[in-house]
N, C-alpha and C positions, 0 to 999 in steps of 0.2 A: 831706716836710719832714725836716730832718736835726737831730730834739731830741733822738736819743739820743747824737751826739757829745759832749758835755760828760761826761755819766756813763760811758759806753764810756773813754773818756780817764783816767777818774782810778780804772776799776775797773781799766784797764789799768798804772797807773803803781803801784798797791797790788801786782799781781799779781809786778812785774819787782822792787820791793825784796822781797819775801818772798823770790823765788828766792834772791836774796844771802844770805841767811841760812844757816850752813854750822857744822858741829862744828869745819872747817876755822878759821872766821872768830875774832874776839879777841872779846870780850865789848860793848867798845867798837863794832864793826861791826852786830853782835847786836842790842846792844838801839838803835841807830840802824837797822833791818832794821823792827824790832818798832812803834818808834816813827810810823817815816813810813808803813807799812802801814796802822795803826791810822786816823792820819787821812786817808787818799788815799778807805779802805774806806767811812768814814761822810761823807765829801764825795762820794761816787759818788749818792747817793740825794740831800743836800742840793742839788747842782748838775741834777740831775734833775726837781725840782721847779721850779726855776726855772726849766726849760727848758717845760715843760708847763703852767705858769700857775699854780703852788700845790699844798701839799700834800692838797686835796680832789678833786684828779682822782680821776672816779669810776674810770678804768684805773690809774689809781696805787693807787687806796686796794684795787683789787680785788687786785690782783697782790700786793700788800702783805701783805695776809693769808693771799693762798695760797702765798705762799714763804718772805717775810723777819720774818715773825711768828711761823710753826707753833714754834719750835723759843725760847720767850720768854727762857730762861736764856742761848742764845749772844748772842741780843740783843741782852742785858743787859749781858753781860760786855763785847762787843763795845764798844759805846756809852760804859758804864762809864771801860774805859780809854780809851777817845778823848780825853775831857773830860780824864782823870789828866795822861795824857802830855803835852796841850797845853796845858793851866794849872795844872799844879802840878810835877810832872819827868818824869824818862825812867820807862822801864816796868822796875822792879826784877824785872830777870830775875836766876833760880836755873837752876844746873844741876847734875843730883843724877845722879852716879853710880852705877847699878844693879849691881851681881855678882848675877844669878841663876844658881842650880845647877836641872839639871832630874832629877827623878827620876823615873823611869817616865813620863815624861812632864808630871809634878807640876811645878809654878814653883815653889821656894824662894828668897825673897831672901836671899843668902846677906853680902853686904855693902852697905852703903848712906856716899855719901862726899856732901857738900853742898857746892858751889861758888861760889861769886860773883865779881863785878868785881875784890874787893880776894884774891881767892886762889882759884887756878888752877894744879891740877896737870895734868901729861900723865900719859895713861891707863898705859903703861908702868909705872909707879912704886906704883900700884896694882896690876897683876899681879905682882910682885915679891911683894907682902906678901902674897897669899895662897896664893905658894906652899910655904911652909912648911906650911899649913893643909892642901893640898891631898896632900901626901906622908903625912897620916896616917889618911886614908880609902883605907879596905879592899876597893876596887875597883877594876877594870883600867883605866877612865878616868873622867873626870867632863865631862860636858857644861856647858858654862856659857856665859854670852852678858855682856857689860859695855857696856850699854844705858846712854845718857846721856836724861835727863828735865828737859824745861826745864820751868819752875813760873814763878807769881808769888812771887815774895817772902812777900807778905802772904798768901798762901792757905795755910789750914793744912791742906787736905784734900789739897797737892800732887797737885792736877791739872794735866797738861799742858797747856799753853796752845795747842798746835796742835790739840789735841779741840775747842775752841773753832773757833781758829785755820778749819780744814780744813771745818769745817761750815759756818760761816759764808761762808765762800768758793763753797762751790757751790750753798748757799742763792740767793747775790746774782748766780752766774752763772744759775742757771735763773729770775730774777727779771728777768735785763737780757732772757734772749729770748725772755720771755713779753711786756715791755714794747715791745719793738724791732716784733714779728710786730703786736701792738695796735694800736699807733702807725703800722705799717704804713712804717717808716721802711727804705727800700731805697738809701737813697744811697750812691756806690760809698765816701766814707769812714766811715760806719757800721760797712756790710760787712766793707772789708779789716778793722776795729779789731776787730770780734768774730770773723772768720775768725783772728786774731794772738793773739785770747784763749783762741777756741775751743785752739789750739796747745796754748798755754799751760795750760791746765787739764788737757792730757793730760797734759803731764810733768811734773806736780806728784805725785811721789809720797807716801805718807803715810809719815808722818816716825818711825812705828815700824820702818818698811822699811827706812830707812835710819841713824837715830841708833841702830845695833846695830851690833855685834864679834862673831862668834861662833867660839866658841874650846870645844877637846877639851883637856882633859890626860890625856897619861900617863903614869901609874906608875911604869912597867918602866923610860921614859929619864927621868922626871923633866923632858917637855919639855910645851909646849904647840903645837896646830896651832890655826892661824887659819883659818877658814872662808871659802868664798871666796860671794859670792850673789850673783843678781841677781831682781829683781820686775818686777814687768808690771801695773798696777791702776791705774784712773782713780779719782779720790777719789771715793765714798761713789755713785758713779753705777750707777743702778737700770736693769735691762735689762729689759723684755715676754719672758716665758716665752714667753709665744706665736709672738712670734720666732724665738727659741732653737730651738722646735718645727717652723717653717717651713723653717729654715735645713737641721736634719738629713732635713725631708721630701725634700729636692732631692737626698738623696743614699741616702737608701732609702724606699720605698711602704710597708714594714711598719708596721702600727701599733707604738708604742710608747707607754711612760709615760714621766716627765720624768727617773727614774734609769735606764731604758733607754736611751734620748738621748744622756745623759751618758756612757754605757758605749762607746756605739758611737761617736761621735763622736770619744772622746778614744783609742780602738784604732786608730778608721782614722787621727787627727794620727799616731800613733806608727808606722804603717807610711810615712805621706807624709812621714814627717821621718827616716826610714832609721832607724828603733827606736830612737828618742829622744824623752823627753815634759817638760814642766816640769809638776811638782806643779802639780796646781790645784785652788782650792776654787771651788765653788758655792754662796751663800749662799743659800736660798731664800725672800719672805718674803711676808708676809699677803696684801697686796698683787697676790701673782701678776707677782711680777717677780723677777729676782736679781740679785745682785752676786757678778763674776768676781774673784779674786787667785790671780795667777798667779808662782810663783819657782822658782826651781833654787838648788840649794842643794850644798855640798860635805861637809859636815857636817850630821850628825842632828840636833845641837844647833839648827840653823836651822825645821828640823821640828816642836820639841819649840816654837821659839818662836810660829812662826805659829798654832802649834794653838790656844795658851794665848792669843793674843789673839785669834782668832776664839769662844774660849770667854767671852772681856769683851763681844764685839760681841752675841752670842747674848743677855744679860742685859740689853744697853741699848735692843734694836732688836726686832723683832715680826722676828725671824728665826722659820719653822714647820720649814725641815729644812736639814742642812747634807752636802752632797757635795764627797768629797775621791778625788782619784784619784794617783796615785804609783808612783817606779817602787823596785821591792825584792828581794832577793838571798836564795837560800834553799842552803841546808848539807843534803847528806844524804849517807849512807856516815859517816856519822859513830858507830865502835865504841863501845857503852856504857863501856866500861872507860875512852877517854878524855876523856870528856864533861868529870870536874871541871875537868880542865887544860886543855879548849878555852875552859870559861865564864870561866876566868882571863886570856886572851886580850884583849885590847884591839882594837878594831875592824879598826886597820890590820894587826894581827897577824892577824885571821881568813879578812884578805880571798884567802889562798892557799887556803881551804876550801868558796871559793866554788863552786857549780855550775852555776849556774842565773838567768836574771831574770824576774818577773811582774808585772804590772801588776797594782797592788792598789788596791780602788773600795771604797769606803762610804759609805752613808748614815746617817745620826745622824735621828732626829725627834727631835720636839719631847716625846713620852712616852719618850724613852732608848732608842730601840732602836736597835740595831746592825745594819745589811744589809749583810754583807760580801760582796764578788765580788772573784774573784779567779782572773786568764788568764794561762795561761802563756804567755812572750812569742813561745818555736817556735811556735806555734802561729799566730802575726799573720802571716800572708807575705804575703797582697793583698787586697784588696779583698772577695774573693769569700769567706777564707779568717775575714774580722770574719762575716761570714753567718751566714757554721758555726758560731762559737764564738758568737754572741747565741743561736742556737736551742738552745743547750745550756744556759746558765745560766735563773737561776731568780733573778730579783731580789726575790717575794715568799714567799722561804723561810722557815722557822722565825729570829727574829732573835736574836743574838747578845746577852746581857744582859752580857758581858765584854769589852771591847775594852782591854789597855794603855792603847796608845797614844793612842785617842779618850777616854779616861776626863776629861778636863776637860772636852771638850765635853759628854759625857752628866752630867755633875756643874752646867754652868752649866743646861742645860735643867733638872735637877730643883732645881737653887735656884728659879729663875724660879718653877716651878711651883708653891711653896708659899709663893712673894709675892704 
């Protein structure tokens, strides 16, 4: 029988206006984006209903609870604005200008700018004004990232409406092929329409990945560099460990643990892709599954940002450990006498004191500890040569209670822990 077609159709028609939705786009676009979204999303289940005979099918009411209920606040919000947008107006979308500076890795919001339909500036004009600010800190550069945050109007906790947005979306995509497989409905336009979605939901990326700028200033010119990035993540999609586990067994018999895995697996990418790796985290979580984000980044500032929202995800979600692995540049011969005048040095000034690259691993738990590993990259040459170097580390060493750089991450674990 072909009863998923109506709902496949209009979860399909919600999925292609979101895509339009763009920093690129006029406010006008935007909240027409937001609008037909909103109701395409909650016609997907009403029209679903009526395909299956009412809303007490006992496969509707089951699926119901095990996907598009667990989570009642998206729900809410969800539903909420459906009804706003179509009997009362559009959806009073905000957009808020973030300048965050990173310090040691720290997020400071360093400027906050509020946008709407009746005024809208270009980002531009905003860097302008803060750098005046920025030529009177006493540092060789500053990191900083000019992140745009859409909001509702009316929300005064300024949350982003794709938090909602993003969840709800893969909520109702693992709700349609739990319903589809139930229903047993195999017709070939079913199929194409969820093979078109399935697409679809890969290259949705999460819209902190992309609503960011990320930007260096320097001192010495008084100029700024833009950043250049790209990411790799399927929204909020949860992989089998056990998998992950299978996967690296097909390429080595040793046992491992699941931060050995991660070691080995991302040393041999970095040999098979000719000593090249894109950062990647490992989110690990109660459950016994994970979630992959993966980016390359040209600036540290891009670094400093991923960390700090994987250190939000860590506080909302039953994450137990978090795995980052990265590629990093190391100075030595460097004479004590001119250490102050190197540390005055601005990154792209230092990059002539390079010597070296390694491939640097951590694991974070959930009690703040630090496991850092860390391979020198001579060292990766084939296959046989990742061997050598696994039988050499110690991934259950004394752990690290100082990391920089991970310090937000071990800062969200120990918040969590005393909620």
């Amino acid at each position: 029988m072909n009863q998923m077609i109506p709902a496949l159709q209009k979860f399909y028609n919600a999925l292609k206006h979101l895509t339009q939705f763009s920093t690129e786009s006029s406010f006008f676009d935007n909240v027409g984006s937001i609008d037909v979204f909103l109701s395409e999303y909650r016609s997907t289940t009403l029209v679903l209903q009526t395909s299956i005979g009412g809303p007490n099918n006992p496969i509707y009411k089951k699926n119901l609870e095990n996907f598009l209920l667990k989570n009642k606040e998206v729900t809410k919000w969800l539903n909420d604005n459906r009804v706003i947008v179509i009997h009362n107006h559009p959806f009073k979308l905000e957009k808020i200008l973030r300048i965050t500076i990173y310090d040691s890795a720290k997020a400071v919001i360093f400027k906050q700018y509020e946008q709407s339909i009746e005024f809208d500036e270009p980002t531009g004009s905003y860097l302008e004004e803060i750098r005046n600010t920025f030529r009177e800190i006493e540092v060789p550069d500053v990191y900083f990232s000019v992140q745009y945050l859409y909001v509702d109007e009316e929300d005064s906790k300024e949350r982003s409406v794709f938090d909602f947005i993003e969840n709800g979306v893969v909520t109702m995509w693992q709700f349609l092929h739990a319903m589809k497989k139930d229903l047993n409905d195999e017709s070939k336009t079913s199929n194409d329409l969820m093979r078109e979605i399935d697409v679809m939901i890969q290259q949705i990326p999460h819209r902190w990945m992309i609503d960011a700028l990320d930007y260096c200033y320097y001192r010495s010119t008084d100029t700024f560099e833009k950043g250049e990035s790209f990411s790799l993540s399927m929204p909020d999609v949860h992989i089998p460990v056990d998998s992950f586990m299978k996967q690296v067994k097909q390429l080595s018999s040793t046992d491992m643990d699941f931060y050995e895995a991660f070691i080995y697996l991302h040393s041999f990418i970095y040999i098979k892709q000719n000593h090249h790796l894109l950062s990647t985290f490992f989110l690990e979580y109660g459950d016994n599954t994970y979630q992959m984000i993966t980016f390359s980044a040209s600036l540290r500032t891009t670094m400093y940002r991923y960390i700090n929202r994987v250190s939000k995800m860590i506080y909302d979600n039953d994450i137990i450990n978090v795995y980052l692995v990265t590629e990093a540049v190391r100075y030595q011969g460097m004479n004590i006498k001119h250490l102050p005048k190197f540390l005055q040095l601005n990154y792209e000034e230092r990059k002539q004191y390079i010597t070296g690259t390694y491939l640097s691993f951590y694991k974070v738990t959930s009690a703040g500890d630090i496991f850092p590993i860390t391979i020198d990259t001579d060292d990766l040459i084939d296959r046989l040569s990742v061997s050598a170097v696994m039988g050499k580390i110690k991934t259950t060493e004394q752990p690290r209670q100082v990391s920089i750089m991970m310090s937000p991450i071990v800062d969200s674990f120990k918040k969590k822990r005393s909620t």
